[in-house]
C-alpha positions in Angstrom: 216.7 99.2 87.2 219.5 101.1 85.5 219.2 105.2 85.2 218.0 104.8 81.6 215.8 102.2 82.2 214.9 104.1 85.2 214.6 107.9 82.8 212.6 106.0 79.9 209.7 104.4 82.4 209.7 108.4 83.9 209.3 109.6 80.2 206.4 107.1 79.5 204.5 107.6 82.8 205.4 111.4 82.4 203.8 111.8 79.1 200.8 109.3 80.3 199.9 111.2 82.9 200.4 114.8 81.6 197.8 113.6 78.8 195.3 112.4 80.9 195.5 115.5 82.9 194.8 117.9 80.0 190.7 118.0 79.8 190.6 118.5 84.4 189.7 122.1 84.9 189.3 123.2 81.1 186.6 125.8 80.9 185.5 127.3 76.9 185.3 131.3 76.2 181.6 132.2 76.4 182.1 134.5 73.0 185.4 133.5 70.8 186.8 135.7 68.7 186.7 135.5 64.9 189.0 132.7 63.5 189.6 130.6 67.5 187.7 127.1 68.1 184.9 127.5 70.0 186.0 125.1 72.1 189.6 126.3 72.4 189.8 126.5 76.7 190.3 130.0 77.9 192.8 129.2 81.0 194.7 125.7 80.1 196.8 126.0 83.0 199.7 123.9 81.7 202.3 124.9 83.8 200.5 124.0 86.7 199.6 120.4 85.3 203.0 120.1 84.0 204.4 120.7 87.3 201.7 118.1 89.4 202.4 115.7 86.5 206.6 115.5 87.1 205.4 114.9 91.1 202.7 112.4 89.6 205.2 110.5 87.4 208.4 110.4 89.7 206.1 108.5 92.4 205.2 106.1 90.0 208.4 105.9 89.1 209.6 105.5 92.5 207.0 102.7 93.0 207.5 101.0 89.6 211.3 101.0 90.6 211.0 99.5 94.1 208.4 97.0 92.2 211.1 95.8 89.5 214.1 96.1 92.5 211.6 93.7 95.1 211.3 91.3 92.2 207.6 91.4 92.7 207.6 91.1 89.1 210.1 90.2 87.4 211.5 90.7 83.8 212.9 87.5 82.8 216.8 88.7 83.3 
């Protein structure tokens, strides 16, 4: 695969993975304040699940590449 190929399949897994991470470790505020969702989580931690989501997504990306380059599947070119 080509770097853009190769940048767009990181983007996609990146954004995959980074949302499915979103509702691990999430814990609510026992009293919100006036005018905040009750559900709103009190520690989102989104720089840490940002940061194990690039590691996440560029071994997939690794592994998708070496997949496509192996022609274990192939993409009809």
């Amino acid at each position: 695969m080509d770097f853009v190929s190769s940048l767009v399949v990181f983007l996609l897994l990146w954004w995959w993975v980074f949302l499915m991470s979103l509702p691990f470790g999430v814990r609510t505020v026992d009293t919100p304040e006036a005018g905040h969702a009750p559900s709103a989580p009190a520690r989102p931690m989104l720089w840490r699940k940002a940061l194990v989501t690039t590691f996440i997504a560029g071994a997939l990306t690794v592994l998708v590449n070496w997949t496509i380059s192996a022609q274990i599947i192939s993409l009809g070119m």
